[in-house]
N, C-alpha and C positions, 0 to 999 in steps of 0.2 A: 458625309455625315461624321465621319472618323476625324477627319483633319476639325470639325468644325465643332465637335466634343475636345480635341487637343487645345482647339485656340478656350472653349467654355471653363478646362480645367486652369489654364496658364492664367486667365482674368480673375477667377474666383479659390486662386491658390486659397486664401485664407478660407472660405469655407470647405472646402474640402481635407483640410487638415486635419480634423476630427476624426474622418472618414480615417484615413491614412494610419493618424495614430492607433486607430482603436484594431483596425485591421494587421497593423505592424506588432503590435506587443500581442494580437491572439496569436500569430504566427509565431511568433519568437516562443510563445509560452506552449504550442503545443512542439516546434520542434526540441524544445530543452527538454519537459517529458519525455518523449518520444526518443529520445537519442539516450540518457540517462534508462529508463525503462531498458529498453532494447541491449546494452551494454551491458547489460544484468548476468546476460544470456548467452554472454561470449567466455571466451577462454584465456583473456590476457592478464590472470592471475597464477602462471607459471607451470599449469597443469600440463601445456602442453611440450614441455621439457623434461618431462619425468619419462623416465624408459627412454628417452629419445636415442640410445644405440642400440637397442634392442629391435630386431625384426619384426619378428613376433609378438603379441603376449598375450596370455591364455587367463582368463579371469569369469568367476563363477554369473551366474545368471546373477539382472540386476533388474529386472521387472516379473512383473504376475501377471496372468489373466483371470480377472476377479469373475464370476459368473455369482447369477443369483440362487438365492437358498428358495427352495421348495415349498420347505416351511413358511417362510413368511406371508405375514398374511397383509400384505399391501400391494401396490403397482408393480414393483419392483423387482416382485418375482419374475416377473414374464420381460422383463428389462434384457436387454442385447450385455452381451459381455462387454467387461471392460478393461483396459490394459492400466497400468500403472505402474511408474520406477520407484524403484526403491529405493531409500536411503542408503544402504548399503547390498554389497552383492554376496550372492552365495558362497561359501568354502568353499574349495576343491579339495575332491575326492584324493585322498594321501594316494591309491594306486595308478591316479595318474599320471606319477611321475615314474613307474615303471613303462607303462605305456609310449611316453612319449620319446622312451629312450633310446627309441629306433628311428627317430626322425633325425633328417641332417643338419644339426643345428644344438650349441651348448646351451642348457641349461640352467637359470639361476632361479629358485626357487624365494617367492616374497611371502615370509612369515611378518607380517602388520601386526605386532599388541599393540596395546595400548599402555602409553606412558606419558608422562606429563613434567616436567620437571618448574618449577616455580621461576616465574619472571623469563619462561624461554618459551621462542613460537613451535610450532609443531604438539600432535598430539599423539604421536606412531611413533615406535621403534621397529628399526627397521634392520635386515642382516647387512652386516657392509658389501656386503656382494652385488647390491643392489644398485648402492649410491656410482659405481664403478659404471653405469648404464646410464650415465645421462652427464652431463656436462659438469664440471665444477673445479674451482681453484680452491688452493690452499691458502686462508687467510693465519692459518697458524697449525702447527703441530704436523698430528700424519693419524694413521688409521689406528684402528684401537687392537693392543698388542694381545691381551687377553681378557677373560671374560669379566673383569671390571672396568674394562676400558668405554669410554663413549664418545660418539664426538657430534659438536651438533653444527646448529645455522646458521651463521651469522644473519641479523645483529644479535650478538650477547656479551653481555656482564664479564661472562666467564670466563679465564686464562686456561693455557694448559696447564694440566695439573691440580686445579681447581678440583675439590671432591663436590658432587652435588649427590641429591636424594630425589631419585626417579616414583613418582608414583604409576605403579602397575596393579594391572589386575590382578596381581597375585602378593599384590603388595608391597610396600616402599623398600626400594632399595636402592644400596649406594654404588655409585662408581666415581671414577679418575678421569677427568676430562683429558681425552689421549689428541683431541684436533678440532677445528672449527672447519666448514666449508664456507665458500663462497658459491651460492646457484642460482639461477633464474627456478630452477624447481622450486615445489612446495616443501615448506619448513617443516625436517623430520628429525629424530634420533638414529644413529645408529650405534651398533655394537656387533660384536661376533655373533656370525650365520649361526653356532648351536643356543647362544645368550637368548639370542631372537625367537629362535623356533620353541625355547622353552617360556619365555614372556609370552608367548604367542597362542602358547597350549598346542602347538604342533599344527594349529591353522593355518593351512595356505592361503594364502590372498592372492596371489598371483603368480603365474609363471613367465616368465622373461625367457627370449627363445634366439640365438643370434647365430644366423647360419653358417654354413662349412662355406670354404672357398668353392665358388661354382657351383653353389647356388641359391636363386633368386629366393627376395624375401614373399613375393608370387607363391613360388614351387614349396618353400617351406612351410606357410598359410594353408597351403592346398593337403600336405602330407600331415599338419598337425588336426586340421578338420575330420582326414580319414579318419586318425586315430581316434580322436576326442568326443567324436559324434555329437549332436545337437545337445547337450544335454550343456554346453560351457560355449562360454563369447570368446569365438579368434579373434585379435584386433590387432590389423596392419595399419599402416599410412598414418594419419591422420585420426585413425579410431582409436588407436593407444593411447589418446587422452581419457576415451572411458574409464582404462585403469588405473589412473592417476586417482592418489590421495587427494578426498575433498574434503578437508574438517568445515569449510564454510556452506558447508551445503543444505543446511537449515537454512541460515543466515541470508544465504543468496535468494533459496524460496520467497523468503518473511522480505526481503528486498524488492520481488519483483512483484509482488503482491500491493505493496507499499504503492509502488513505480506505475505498475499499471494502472492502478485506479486513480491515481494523480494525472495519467494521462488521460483516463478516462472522461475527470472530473474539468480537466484541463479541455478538451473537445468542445464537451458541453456548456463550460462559461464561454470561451470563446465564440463561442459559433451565436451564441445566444446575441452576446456583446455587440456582438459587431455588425449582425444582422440588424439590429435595435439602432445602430449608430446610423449606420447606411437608410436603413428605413426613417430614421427622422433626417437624415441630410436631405433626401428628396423630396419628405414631406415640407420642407419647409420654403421649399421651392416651387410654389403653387403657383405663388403669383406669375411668377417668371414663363411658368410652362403655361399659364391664363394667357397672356401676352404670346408666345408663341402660337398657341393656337388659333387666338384672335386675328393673329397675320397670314396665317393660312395654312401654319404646319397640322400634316395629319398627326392622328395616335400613334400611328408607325415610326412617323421620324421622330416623333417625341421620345418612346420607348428605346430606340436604336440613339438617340443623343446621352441618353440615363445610362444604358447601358455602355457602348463608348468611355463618356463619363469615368462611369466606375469600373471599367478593365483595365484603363489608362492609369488610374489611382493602382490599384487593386496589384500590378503589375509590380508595379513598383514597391509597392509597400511587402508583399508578400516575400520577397527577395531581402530587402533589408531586415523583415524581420527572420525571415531563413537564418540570416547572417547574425543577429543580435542571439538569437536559441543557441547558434553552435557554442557562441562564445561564455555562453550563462552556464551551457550542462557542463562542462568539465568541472567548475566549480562549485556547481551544485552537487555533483557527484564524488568531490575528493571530502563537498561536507558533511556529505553522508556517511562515509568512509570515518570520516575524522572523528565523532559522535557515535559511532559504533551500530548504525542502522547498517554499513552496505559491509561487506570483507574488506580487511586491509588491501591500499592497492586497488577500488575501484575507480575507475574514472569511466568517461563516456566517450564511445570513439565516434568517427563520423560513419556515419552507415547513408549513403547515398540515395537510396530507396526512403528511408524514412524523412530527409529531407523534402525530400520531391513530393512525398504524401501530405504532409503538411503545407508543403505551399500550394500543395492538389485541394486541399479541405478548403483553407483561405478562400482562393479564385471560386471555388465553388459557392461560398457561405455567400462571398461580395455578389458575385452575381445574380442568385437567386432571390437576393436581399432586393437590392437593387432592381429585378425583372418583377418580383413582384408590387413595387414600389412603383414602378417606371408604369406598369400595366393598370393601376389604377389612376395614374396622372393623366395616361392617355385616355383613361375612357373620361375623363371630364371634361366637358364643355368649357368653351371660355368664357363665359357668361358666371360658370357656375364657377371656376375655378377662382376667377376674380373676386367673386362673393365671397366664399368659404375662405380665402386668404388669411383673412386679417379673426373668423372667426370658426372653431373648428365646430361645424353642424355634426358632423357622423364620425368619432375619433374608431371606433369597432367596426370593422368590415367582417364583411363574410367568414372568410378565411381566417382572420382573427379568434374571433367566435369557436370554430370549430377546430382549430390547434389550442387554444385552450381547454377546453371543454373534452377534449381526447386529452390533454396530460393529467388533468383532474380525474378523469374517468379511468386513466389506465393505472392510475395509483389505488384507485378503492379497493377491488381485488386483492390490489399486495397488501395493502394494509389489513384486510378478512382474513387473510393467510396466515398474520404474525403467528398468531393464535396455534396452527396446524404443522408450521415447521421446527426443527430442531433447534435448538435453541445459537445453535453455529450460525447457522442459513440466518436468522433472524437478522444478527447487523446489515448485510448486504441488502436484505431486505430492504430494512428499514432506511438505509442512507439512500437508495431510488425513491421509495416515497416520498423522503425529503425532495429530491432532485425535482423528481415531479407538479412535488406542488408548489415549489418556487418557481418552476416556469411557468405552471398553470396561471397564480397569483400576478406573477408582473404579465403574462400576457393581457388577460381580463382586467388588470389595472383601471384600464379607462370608465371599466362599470365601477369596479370596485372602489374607487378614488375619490368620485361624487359624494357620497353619505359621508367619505370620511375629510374628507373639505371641510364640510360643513361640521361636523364633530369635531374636529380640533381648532378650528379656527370661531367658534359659538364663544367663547367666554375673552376672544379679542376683541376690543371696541376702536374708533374713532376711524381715523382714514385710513391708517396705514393697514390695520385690518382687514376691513373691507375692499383696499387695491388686492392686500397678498391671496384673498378668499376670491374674489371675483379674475382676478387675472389666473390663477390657476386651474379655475372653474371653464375661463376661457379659450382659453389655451392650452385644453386637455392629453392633445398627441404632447406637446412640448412638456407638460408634466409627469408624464406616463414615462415619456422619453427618460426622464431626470432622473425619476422614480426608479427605472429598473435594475439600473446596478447595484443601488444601496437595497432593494429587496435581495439579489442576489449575495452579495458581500455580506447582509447580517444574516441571511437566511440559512446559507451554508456553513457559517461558522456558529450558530445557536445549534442547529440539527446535529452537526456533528462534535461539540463540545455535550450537550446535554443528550445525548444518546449514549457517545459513548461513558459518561462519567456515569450513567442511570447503570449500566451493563457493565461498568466495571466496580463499583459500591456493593452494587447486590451481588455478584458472583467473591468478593471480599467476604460480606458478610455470611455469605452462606460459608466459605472456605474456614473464617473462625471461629464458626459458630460449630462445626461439624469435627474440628482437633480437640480430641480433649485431654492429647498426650503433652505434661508440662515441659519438657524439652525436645530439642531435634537438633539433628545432625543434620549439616550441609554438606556435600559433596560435589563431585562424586567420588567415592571411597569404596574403596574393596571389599570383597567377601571377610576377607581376613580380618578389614578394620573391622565391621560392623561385628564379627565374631568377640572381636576384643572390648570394645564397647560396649557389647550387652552383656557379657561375664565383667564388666568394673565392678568394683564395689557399689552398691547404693539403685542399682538396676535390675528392675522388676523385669524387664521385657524389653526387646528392640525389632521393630519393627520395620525393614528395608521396603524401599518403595524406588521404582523403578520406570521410568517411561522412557518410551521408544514408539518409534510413528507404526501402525498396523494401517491395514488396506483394506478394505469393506467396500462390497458392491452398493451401488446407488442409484436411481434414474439417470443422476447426470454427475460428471469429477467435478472438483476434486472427491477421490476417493480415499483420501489418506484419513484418517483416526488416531487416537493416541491410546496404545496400549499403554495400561498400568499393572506392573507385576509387582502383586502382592502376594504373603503366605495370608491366604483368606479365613482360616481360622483363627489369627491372633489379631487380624486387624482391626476385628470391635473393640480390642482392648485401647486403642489409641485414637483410633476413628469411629464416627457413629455416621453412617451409611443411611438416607433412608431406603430401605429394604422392603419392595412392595410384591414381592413372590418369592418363594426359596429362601435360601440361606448361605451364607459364606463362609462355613463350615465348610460345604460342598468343592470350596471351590480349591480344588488340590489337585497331585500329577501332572498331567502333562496334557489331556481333553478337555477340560472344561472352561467355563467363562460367564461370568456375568457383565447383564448388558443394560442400558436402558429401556426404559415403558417406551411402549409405542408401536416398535416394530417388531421385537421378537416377544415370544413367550417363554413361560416355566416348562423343559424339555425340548425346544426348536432346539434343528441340529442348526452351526452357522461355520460359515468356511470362511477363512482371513489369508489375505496372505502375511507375517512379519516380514520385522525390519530389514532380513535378507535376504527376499521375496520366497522363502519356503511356504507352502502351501498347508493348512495343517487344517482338519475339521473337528468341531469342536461343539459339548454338547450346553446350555445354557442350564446351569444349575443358581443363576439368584436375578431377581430383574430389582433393580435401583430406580428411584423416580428421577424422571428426564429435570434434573436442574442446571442452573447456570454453569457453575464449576466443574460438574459431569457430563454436559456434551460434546459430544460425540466421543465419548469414551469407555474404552471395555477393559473391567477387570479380568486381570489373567495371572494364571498359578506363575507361581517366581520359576518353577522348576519349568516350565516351558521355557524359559529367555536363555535354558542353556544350551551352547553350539550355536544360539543364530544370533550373536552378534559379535564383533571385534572388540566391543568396550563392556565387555558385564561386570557391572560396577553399577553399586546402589548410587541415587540420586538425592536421595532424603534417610535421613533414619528415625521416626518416631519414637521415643523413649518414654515407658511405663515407669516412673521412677516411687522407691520407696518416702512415705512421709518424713519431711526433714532432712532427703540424704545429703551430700555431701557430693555435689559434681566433680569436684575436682580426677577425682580416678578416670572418670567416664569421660572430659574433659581432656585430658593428657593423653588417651588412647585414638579421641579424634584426633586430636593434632598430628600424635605420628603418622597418622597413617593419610594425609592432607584435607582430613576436614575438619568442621568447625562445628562446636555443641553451643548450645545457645536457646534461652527459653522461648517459645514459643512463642509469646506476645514479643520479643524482640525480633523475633522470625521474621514473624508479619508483618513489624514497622520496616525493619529491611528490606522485606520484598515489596512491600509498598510502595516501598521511596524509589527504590529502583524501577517497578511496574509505573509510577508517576512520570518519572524520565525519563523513560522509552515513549510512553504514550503520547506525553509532550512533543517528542520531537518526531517522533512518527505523524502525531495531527500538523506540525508544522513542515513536513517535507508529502503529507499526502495537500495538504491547501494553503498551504507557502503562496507559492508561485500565484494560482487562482487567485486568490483574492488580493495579492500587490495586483495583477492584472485588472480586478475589478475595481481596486481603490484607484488605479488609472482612469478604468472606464467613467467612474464618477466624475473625475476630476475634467475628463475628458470633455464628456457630454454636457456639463455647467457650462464649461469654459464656450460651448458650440452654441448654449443656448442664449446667455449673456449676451456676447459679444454680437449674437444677431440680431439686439434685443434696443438698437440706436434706435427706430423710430418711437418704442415707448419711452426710452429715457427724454427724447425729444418731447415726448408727450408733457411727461410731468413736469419736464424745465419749465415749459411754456407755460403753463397752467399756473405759476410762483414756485413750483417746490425748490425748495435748497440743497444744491450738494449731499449737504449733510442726509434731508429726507430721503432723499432720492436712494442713494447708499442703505440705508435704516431701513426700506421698503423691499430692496432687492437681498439685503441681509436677512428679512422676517423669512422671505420668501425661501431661504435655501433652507433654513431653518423647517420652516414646515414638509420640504421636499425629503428631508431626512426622517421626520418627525412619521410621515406617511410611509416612506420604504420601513423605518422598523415596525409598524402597527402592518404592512402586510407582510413583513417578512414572522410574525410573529401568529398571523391567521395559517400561513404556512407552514410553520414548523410545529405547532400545540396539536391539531390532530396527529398528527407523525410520532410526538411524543408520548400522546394520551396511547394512542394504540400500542406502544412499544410496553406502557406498566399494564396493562391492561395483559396483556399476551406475558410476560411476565409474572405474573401474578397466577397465573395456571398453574406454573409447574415452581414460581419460589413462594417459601411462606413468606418472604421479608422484602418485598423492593424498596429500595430506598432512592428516590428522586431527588438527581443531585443536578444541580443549572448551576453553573461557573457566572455565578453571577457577576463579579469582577472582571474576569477579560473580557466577556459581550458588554459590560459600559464600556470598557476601552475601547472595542474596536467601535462600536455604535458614535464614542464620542471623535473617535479618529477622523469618520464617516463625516460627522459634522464639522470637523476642523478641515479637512479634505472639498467638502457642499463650499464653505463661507471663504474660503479662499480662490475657489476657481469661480464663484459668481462676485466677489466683492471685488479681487484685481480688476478682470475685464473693466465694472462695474467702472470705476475711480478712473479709469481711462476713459470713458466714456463721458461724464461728469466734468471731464477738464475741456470738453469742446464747447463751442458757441451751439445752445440750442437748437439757433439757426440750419449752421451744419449737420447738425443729426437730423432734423427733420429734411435734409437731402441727401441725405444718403442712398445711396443706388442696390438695391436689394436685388 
């Protein structure tokens, strides 16, 4: 049966091409996710060359174990603990550099501030004792002679000699370019070991640890553990990249979040595609398996010829498209890079594992496509199979039915939820119940399809009408078939164009409507500047504002939050909060916090860990309504953020300005100190534009790929239906039609094929939407429902440039043979 599916595949190359194609680009498209994603998650941005001569290195805790609060009054409380890393890791204790000075092994001690210097990478200074511990040439100069001396990364601008103006935490200051390095390390500053420990505020970040002669970096690991006790991370081998500077470590999160759900998203079209592809190749194979069985074949060899068949295909395509993915993610991944979604410096490496899974999914998808295709050709009679050939009696099966009916039904649920979760959770949400009921939608297509046949083809008249209404009427698996990609391609790109513009308008509007301070500072900027800024002339008040990720227990991670350190008694004056218990008065020292409605109350104590993972508990003195731009976020006293970060440096500075003043004073103290004053309404058009161009290219790198994949799929599946489509062209020759008609009838027909994918991609996306303002509208006063109506015409009309080209080419090749000839053509 094997050799005799080899000889069925080698005869019928041209219908199995579809198969092939549609099977090779879902491969390629999950292994380019899949390798791109996963490479998120490695280390080949030069972290693992930092410390690289150091043995040892001792660096403060960088995770928490979050447990739940008592108080609360939901699920939650009785929730299992949870672990979580931190964005940054703890201090070390100053006395444990006396401590450790009995172990065998020199010591360099890593004071990390924060400094910034304009148009240069790196965002540390660091003591030069440091840079001495990991590899590096001299592209110019030499080390820095005294405490104005600095030297930085190449690439730069800079010469030696060059004076530049370092933005610190303690505020701008100048030095003398005394050298440049050449490193595979990450891009840092440095300066003299006292320069550092004093930009540093005397914070250790790391210890560096390089053993005596005889002995092992083992034995000094084991002697610095004694001393150090659990309370700090030893890190030998391999684990000394934990203490490597990561400035992109936001960046790389918001990357792999990006990455994963494109792979996610990638799975799901894929698998959909191609099973759809594979299930019409054999549906259309009736006749052919009518005729086999008529000669004697059982179900069995039927089934075992289909399957054959498509392992044979399947084999092959899965491999080539292996090969097409590797070749796609690097480039996909330098453009991520290049656009400012991934860290400078990312690309995709090959990961062996992840290749092999992907072409594990493929063979899987083919097969099961195919077996349950093959198992409903076998159980039909040839009597019956011959009949149903040419007319499709039952296009819904069992199985049909009830994987529809399960995607629709497992979406209702999430969509009653919007309502109950946090306004975070909601997107995620809401992009599965898009997912859902576009697979729902083109499953049930073939019910769904009928009324709407008949409804858009009611107001065409004369023949060519009545062919394009009644041939798709009859031929309903072949329309369903045609149908499902462009349900998917418009359906995913509506849900997630107008969700996310709905949730990102209203969390705008609530953001402008809630500033009613007329200028702001941009940062980030120091205590100092912000000191100097609100003593300018013409300056009622300034108000620093500060964010840093905090860690909060949950049923399920991520567990991260975004602290905001504000002084909570001046913030009414620039901010209007709505305040639905307590007051922000309250919210001062170093204990307290105000949180969102929902889960804590007015006095619940609540335990976080910050951005250093210190553990601190805290009592809730104001509860805020859970809105767009406020979740999952907790106000906190400014005077808490001190000691537990490396960069305490305001983010924003609110400014109370007097009637008529005069920015200029207040202007020129931002500048020195590296930020930018700027009225508010310019704020926002700036942060707009920028939030616009991220989002753009974030929805074009989460359904990039997807949907070129299903603008294939389309093109794919025309091209498979067309081209099998000689004995009706034969039909209408015969009958007088002309060329011309012929073409005009199978043009109507792509046209309504498209016309029907967006009328269900459009029943699929409106409830998904409706429940998104609806659940919205709970917790904002203002949703504003925004539909990109312009790029869904475009892709919608792409879709139909894409429909009329893969049915009208075939089509015109068909049109150019003798009638005759088509009506023998060998099916």
């Amino acid at each position: 049966m094997i050799a005799l599916a080899w000889q069925t595949v080698r005869a019928r190359a041209g219908s199995f091409a579809g198969s092939f194609v549609a099977l090779a680009f879902g491969v390629a498209l999950l292994t380019a996710s899949a390798l791109s994603a996963l490479s998120a998650l490695g280390t080949g941005d030069g972290r693992a060359a930092w410390l690289a001569r150091a043995d040892v290195v001792v660096a403060g805790t960088a995770s928490a174990t979050l447990t739940p609060d008592n108080a609360t009054r939901n699920t939650d409380a009785t929730g299992a603990p949870g672990v979580a890393d931190t964005a940054e890791s703890r201090a070390l204790p100053a006395d444990l550099l006396r401590q450790l000075s009995t172990v065998d092994g020199d010591l360099v001690v890593d004071h990390a501030g924060y400094a910034t210097v304009a148009g240069e990478p790196g965002d540390r200074i660091h003591p030069w004792s440091v840079a001495t511990l990991h590899r590096f040439t001299w592209a110019a100069g030499g080390p820095p002679a005294g405490p104005d001396g600095i030297v930085l990364t190449s690439p730069t601008a800079h010469r030696v000699g060059d004076r530049v103006t370092a933005q610190t935490a303690a505020g701008p200051r100048e030095f003398v370019v005394s050298g440049v390095l050449d490193t595979t390390a990450p891009a840092a500053f440095y300066t003299t070991d006292a320069v550092a420990a004093e930009l540093a505020g005397d914070r250790i970040a790391a210890i560096a640890l390089t053993a005596h002669p005889g002995t092992t970096a083992a034995a000094l690991a084991g002697q610095v553990r004694a001393v150090a006790g659990g309370a700090v991370r030893v890190l030998s081998g391999p684990d000394r990249v934990d203490a490597a500077p990561d400035p992109d470590h936001q960046l790389r999160a918001a990357t792999l979040i990006v990455l994963g759900n494109s792979a996610g998203i990638g799975l799901v079209v894929a698998a959909f595609i191609v099973a759809s592809t594979f299930a019409y190749a054999v549906a259309t194979r009736r006749r052919e398996f009518g005729l086999l069985r008529s000669a004697g074949a059982t179900p069995r060899q039927v089934r075992r010829l289909v399957l054959g068949e498509a392992m044979t295909v399947a084999v092959v395509a899965c491999l080539a498209g292996a090969a097409l993915g590797y070749a796609v993610a690097a480039p996909f991944a330098r453009w991520l890079a290049a656009v400012g979604l991934a860290p400078p410096g990312h690309t995709a490496r090959f990961i062996w594992w992840a290749v092999a899974a992907a072409i594990g999914v493929g063979l899987l998808v083919a097969l099961v496509a195919a077996w349950l295709s093959a198992r409903r050709a076998g159980r039909t009679g040839p009597t019956e199979a011959l009949r149903e050939a040419a007319v499709d009696q039952r296009a819904m099966t069992t199985g049909r039915w009830i994987a529809g009916l399960l995607a629709v039904g497992a979406a209702v649920p999430l969509a009653v939820a919007f309502s109950t979760v946090d306004t975070a959770t909601l997107t995620g949400y809401f992009f599965l119940v898009v997912l859902l009921l576009i697979t729902g939608c083109a499953i049930l297509s073939p019910v769904l399809l009928r009324p709407l046949v008949w409804l858009l083809t009611a107001p065409t008249g004369g023949v060519t009408g009545t062919l394009v209404r009644h041939g798709a009427l009859t031929a309903m698996r072949r329309t369903a078939a045609t149908v499902a990609p462009i349900v998917v391609t418009i359906g995913l790109a509506a849900g997630t164009l107008a969700g996310e513009s709905t949730i990102t308008e209203t969390g705008r509007a609530a953001a402008e409507h809630r500033i009613v301070a007329p200028a702001v500072v941009t940062g980030p900027v120091s205590e100092r500047t912000v000191t100097a800024v609100t003593q300018a002339a013409g300056v009622r008040a300034g108000v620093a504002v500060t964010d840093r990720p905090v860690y909060v227990h949950g049923p399920n991670p991520p567990y991260d939050w975004t602290g905001r350190y504000v002084d909570g008694p001046a913030l009414s004056r620039v901010v209007h909060l709505p305040v639905v218990a307590g007051s922000l008065d309250d919210l001062t020292g170093t204990g307290t916090v105000a949180v969102p409605a929902g889960r804590w109350r007015l006095g619940d104590p609540l335990r976080i860990a910050l951005a250093d993972s210190t553990e601190v508990s805290l009592r809730v003195v104001a509860v805020v309504d859970d809105q767009i731009d406020l979740a999952r976020t907790l106000l906190l006293p400014a005077a808490l953020l001190t000691g537990h970060t490396g960069a305490p440096l305001a983010d924003l500075v609110y400014l109370d300005l007097e009637p008529g003043a005069d920015t200029g004073p207040a202007t020129a103290a931002a500048a020195a100190g590296g930020g930018t004053l700027m009225p508010t309404a310019q704020f926002h058009a700036t942060l707009d534009a920028e939030g616009d161009r991220l989002n753009t290219l974030a929805t074009v790198a989460l359904l990039g790929m997807a949907l070129l994949y299903t603008a294939i799929g389309i093109a794919n599946t025309l091209l498979m239906a067309t081209s099998g489509r000689a004995r009706d062209v034969a039909v209408l020759r015969l009958s007088g039609a002309t060329p011309a008609q012929v073409l005009r009838t199978i043009g109507a027909e792509a046209v309504l094929v498209t016309a029907l994918g967006a009328v269900l991609a459009v029943v699929a996306v409106v409830p998904a939407v409706a429940g998104l303002v609806l659940a919205l509208r709970v917790r904002n006063p203002d949703v504003l429902l925004a539909v990109p109506w312009w790029p869904l015409a475009a892709i919608a009309g792409t879709c139909l440039a894409i429909a009329l080209a893969a049915s009208l080419i075939p089509a015109a090749v068909l049109v150019r043979r003798q009638p005759a000839d088509l009506a023998s053509t060998w099916e």
